[in-house]
C-alpha positions in Angstrom: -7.4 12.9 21.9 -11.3 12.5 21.2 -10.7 14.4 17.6 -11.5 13.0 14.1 -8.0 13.4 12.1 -7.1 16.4 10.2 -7.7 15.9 6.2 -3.6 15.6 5.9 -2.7 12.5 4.7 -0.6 10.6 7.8 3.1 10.1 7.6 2.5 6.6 9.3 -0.5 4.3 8.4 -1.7 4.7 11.8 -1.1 8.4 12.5 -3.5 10.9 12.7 -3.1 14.9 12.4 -4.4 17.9 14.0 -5.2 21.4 13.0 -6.3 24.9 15.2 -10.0 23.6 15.5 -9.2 20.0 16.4 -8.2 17.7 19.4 -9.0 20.1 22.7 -7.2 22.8 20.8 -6.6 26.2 22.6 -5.3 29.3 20.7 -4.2 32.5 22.5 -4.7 35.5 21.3 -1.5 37.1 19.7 0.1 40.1 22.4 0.9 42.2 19.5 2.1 42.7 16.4 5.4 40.5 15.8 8.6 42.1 15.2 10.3 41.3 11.5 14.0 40.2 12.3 16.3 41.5 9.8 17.1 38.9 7.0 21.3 37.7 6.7 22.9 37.9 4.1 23.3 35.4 1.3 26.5 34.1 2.5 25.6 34.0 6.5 22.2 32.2 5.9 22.5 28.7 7.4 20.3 25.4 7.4 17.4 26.2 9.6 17.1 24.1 13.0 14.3 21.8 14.1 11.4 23.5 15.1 10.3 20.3 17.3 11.4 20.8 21.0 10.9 19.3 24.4 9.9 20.1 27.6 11.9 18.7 29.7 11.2 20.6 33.3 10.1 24.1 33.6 12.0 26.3 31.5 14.5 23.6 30.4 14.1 22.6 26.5 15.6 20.1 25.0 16.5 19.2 21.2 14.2 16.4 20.3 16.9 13.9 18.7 15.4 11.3 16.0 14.8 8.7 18.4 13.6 9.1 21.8 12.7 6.2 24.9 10.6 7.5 27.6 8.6 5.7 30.1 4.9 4.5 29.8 3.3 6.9 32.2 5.4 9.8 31.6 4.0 13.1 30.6 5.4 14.3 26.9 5.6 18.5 26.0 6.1 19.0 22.9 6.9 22.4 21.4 6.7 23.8 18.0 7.8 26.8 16.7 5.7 28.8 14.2 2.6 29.7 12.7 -0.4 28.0 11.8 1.5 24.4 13.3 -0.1 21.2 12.0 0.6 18.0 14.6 1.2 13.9 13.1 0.7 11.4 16.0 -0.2 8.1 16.8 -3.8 7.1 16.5 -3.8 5.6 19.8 -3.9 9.2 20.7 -7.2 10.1 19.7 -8.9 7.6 22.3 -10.2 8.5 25.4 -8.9 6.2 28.7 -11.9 5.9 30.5 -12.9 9.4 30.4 -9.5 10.8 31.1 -8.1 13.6 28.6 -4.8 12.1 27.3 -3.3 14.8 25.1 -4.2 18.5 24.8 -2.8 21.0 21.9 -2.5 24.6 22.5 -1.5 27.6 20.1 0.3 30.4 20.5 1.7 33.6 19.0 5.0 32.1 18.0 4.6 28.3 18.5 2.4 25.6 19.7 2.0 23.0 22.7 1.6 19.4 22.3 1.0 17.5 26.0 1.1 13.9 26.2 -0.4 12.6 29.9 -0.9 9.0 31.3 1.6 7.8 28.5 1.0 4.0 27.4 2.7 1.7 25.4 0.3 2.2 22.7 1.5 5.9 22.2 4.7 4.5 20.3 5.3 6.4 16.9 6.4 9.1 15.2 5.4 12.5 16.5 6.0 15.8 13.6 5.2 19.4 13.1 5.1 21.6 10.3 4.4 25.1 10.4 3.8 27.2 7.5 5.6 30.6 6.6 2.6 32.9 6.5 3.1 36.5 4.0 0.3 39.1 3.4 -1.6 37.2 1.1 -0.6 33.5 0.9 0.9 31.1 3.1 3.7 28.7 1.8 4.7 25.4 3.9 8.5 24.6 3.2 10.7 21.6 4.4 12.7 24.3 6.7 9.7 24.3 9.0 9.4 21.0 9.4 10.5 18.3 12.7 10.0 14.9 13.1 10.6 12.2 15.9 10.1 8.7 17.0 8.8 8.2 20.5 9.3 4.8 22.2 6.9 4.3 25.8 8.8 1.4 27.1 6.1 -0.4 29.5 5.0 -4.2 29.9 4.0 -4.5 26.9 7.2 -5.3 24.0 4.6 -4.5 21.4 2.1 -1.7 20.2 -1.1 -3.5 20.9 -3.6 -3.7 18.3 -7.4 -4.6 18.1 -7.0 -7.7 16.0 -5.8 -11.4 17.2 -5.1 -12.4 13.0 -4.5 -9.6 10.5 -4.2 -10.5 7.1 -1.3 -9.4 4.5 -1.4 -9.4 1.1 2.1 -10.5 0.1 2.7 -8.9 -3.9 5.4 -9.8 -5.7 5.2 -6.2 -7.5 6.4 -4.6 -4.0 7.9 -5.1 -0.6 5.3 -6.3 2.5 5.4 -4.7 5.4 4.5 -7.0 9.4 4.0 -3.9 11.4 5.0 -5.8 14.1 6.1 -2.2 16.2 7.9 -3.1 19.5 8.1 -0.4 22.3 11.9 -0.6 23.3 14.9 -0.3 20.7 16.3 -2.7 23.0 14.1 -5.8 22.5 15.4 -8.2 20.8 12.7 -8.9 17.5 12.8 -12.2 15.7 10.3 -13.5 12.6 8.4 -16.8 13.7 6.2 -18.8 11.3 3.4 -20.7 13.3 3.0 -24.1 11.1 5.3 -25.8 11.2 6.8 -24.0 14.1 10.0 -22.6 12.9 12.2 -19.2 12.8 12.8 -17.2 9.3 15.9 -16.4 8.8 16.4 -12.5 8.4 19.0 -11.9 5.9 18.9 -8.2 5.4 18.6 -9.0 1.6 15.0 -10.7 1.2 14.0 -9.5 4.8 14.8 -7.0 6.9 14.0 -5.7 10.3 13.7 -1.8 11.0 13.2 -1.3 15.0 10.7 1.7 14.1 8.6 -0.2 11.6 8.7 -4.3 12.0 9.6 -7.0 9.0 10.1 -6.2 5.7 9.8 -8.8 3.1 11.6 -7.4 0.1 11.6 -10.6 -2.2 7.9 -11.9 -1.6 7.5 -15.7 -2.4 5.5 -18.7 -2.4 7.2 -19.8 0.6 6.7 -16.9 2.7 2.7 -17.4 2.6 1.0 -18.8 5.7 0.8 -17.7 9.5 3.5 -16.0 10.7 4.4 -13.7 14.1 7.0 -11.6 16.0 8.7 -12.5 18.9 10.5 -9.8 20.9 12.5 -10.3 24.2 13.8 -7.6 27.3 15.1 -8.6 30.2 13.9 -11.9 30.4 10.2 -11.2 29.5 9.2 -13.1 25.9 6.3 -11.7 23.9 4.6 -12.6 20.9 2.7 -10.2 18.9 -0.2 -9.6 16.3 -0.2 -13.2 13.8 -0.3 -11.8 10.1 -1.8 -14.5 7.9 0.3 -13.9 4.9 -1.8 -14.4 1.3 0.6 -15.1 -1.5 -0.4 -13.0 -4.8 1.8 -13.2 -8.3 1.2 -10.1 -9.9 2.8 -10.1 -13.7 5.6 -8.1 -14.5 3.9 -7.5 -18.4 0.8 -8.3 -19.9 -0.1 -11.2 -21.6 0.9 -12.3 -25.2 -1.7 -13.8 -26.7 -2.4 -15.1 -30.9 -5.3 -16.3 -32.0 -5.4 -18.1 -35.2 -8.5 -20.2 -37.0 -7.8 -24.3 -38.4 -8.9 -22.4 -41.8 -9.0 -19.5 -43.8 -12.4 -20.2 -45.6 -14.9 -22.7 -44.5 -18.3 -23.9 -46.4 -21.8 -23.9 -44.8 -21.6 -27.4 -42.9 -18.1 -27.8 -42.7 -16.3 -27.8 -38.8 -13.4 -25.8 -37.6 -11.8 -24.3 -35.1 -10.4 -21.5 -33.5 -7.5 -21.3 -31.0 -6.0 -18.8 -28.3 -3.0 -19.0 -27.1 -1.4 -16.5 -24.3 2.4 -16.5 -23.2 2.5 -15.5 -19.5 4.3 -16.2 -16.0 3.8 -19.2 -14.7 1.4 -19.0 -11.9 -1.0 -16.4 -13.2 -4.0 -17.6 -14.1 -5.5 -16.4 -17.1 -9.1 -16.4 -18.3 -10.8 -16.9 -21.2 -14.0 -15.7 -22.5 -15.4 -16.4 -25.8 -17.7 -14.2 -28.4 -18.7 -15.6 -31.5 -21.4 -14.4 -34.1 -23.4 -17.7 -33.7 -24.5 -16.5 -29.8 -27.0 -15.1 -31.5 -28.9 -18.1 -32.5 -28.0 -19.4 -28.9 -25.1 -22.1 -30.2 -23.5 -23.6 -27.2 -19.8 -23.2 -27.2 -17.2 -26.0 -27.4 -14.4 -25.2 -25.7 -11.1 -27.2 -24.6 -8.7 -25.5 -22.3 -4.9 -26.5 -20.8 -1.8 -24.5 -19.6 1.5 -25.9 -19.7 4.9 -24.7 -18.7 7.2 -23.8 -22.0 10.7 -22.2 -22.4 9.9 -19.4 -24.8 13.3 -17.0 -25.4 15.6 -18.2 -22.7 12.7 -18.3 -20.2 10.1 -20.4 -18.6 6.9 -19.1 -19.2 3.3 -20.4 -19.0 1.5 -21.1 -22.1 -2.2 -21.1 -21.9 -4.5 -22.2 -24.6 -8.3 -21.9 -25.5 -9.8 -23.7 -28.5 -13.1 -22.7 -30.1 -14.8 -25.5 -31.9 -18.1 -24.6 -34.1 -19.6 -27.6 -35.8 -21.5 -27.6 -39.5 -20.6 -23.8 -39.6 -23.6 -21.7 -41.1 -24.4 -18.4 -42.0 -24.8 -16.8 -39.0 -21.7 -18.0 -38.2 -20.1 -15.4 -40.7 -21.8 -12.2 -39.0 -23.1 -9.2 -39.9 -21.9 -6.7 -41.9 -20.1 -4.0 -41.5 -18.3 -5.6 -38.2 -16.0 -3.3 -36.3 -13.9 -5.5 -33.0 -12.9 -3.4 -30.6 -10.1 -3.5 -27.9 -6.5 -3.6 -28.2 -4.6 -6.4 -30.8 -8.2 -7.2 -32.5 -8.7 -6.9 -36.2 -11.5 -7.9 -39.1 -11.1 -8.5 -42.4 -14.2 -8.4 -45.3 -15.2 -11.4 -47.1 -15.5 -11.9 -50.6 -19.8 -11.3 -49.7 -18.6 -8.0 -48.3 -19.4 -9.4 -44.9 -17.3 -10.1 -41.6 -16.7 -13.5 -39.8 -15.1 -12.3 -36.5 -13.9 -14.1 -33.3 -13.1 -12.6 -29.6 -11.6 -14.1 -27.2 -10.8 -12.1 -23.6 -8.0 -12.8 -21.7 -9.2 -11.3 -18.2 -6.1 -11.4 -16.4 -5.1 -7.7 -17.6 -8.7 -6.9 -19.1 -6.8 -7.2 -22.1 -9.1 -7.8 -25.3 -8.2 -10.1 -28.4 -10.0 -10.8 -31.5 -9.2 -12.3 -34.6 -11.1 -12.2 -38.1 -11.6 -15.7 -40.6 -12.9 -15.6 -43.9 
């Protein structure tokens, strides 16, 4: 369909939806006013059947079931039952094939047409409906009026093409990652590839899992997983590789950083040296940051700054322990700031000296744009 997608959000992250003024949409007008059937009573009211039907000659329907395998080529009807019906396809859909209309949405008093002609392999997905349950005055959607389905358009191709030769995959330890590696038969067999060195990854069900209507899913990303990997699906003899997903291996922390920052003295005389020192507790591989304010910017000092990270067992667990260290030579007055001094951010703190000024230090671990500071007298 040539359409722009309706403002619903898509069930699938490459669906589309439709409304009555999109996608070569016609609407009848209603015959007359429609009869109100009689309600049941409480204890004869049953679970509502799916309003998503299907064509399959004329004047014979048929039950859409939750998976169905049809034939690139093949016209699809759809029919669903309501008011005010909303359509979820694939975006493949929306294009045109060299001029020729490829789907067409009607409405009509009591339900609404979805036609599907010159079917390709591209067209695999899931198709749904919802109607809404119109009153006098307000309109109120409910799951009752609601059908789903998942189309397969067997053809040459094993896969749903897509534009892109590489597609890149941010694989997050936080949450699973998804190769949308979407074949076009339930029956091909799928297998995970990894390009260099050229090897197949073993699909446990436990770390990854395959789901014929969706592709890989990496539940337990790692390190190891990064790199180039592909599907490979096979059907009667015919072997076919699909989109390569350049997987880009990203440790996000399960907690913020711990960080304390302490000073080589508590009171320090004009021309006298010392020091200042952060140190942040994280997971190793995470990277953290450090960037340093210090009253004697002002004055343009140059910093002196030594940094390291090392691995450390810290409560029973191996953590990374990053360290940044402040040195400020012949300390002056400037160095002490100027009064009053108020830090702000989250852990900082400043304490008055006996002048009734501050001599404050931050430092700024920018993994979590968390802020630290510290206060010497």
């Amino acid at each position: 369909c040539p359409c722009g997608p309706a403002p619903a959000a898509a069930l699938l992250s490459n669906a589309s939806s439709l409304s009555a003024a999109e996608c070569q949409e016609k609407e009848k007008p209603p015959k007359g006013k429609a009869r109100v059937k009689p309600t049941a009573p409480h204890n004869q009211v049953h679970q509502p059947a799916s309003i998503l039907t299907r064509v399959v000659t004329r004047g014979q329907f048929q039950k859409v079931p939750d998976s169905l395998t049809l034939k690139a080529g093949d016209t699809l009807e759809l029919r669903c039952r309501g008011r005010s019906v909303r359509w979820r396809f694939p975006a493949y859909l929306k294009d045109e094939d060299e001029g020729r209309l490829r789907c067409v949405i009607k409405h009509f008093e009591r339900h609404s047409q979805l036609l599907v002609v010159n079917s390709r392999a591209a067209d695999t997905g899931e198709y749904s409906c919802w109607s809404f349950q119109c009153g006098d005055s307000e309109c109120q959607d409910g799951e009752d009026r609601t059908g789903k389905a998942f189309i397969f358009f067997t053809g040459q191709e094993l896969f749903v093409p897509t534009e892109d030769y590489y597609e890149v995959v941010q694989l997050r330890t936080n949450h699973p990652t998804l190769l949308p590696c979407q074949v076009t038969s339930p029956l091909a067999k799928v297998t995970l590839h990894r390009e260099f060195p050229p090897e197949e990854v073993a699909v446990d069900g436990i770390d990854i899992s395959y789901d014929v209507k969706r592709g890989f899913v990496i539940h337990r990303p790692r390190p190891s997983y990064a790199g180039s990997l592909f599907c490979m699906a096979s059907l009667a003899g015919v072997r076919q590789i699909s989109t390569k997903y350049m997987l880009i291996y990203i440790n996000y922390p399960s907690s913020a950083p711990k960080p304390t920052v302490s000073a080589s003295a508590t009171t320090v005389r004009a021309g006298e040296n010392f020091n200042v020192t952060c140190t942040v507790f994280g997971e190793p591989e995470v990277a953290i940051d450090f960037t340093w304010e210090y009253p004697g910017q002002q004055i343009g000092r140059p910093p002196y700054i030594r940094e390291r990270a090392d691995l450390a067992r810290q409560g029973g667990q191996v953590q990374q322990e990053s360290e940044s260290i402040l040195y400020i030579d012949e300390a002056r007055a400037i160095d002490e700031g100027a009064p009053p001094l108020s830090p702000s951010g989250p852990g900082t703190s400043s304490h008055p000296s006996p002048k009734g000024g501050t001599v404050w230090i931050a430092s700024h671990a920018t993994d979590r744009e968390v802020s630290y500071g510290n206060a010497y007298k």
